[in-house]
C-alpha positions as CSV (number, residue, x, y, z in Angstrom):
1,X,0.0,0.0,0.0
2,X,2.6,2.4,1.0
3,X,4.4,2.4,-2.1
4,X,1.3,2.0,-4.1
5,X,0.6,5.7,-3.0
6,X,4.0,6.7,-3.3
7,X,4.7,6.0,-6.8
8,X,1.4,7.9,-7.5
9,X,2.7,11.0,-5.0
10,X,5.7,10.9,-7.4
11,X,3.8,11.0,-10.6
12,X,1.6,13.6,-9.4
13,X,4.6,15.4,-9.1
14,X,6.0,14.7,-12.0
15,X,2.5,16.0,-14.1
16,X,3.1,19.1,-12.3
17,X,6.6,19.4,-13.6
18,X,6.1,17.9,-17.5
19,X,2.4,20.3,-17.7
20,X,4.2,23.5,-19.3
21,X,6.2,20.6,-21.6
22,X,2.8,19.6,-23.0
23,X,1.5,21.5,-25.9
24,X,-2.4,22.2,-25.7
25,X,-2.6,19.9,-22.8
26,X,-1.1,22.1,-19.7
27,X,-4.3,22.1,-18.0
28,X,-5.2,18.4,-18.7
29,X,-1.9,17.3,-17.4
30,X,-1.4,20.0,-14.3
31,X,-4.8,18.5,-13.0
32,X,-4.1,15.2,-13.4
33,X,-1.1,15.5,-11.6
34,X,-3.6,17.4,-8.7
35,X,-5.8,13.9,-8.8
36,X,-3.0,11.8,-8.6
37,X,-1.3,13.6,-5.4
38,X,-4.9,13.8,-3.9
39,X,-5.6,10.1,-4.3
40,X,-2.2,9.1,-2.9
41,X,-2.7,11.0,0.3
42,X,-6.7,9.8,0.5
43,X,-5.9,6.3,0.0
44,X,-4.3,5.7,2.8
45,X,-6.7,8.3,5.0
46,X,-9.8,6.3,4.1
47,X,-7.8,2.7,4.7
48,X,-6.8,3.9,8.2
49,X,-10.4,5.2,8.5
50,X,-12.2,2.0,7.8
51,X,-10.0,-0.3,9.7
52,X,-10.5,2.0,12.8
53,X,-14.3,1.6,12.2
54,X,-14.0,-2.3,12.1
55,X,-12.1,-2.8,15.2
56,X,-15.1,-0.9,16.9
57,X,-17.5,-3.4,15.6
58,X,-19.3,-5.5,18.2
């Protein structure tokens, strides 16, 4: 899981820094790169959050 969401923190990152390379496609690319760095910081946020919930199960 963790590197999971680190090789998509890293590409998000790396969309941010190709975006002004991309002809036409800045925007496309710049918010793909947002997605991707949101999702790899959300993954792990909701896992922890629904294993928490579980353990509080009866």
């Amino acid at each position: 899981m963790f590197i999971l969401c680190f090789l998509l923190f890293i590409a998000g990152f790396a969309c941010f820094g190709y975006a002004p390379f991309v002809p036409g496609w800045e925007s496309v690319v710049f918010v793909l790169g947002l997605l991707l760095v949101s999702s790899a910081i959300g993954i792990p946020m909701h896992h922890n959050r629904h294993e928490h919930k579980t353990d509080q199960l009866p």
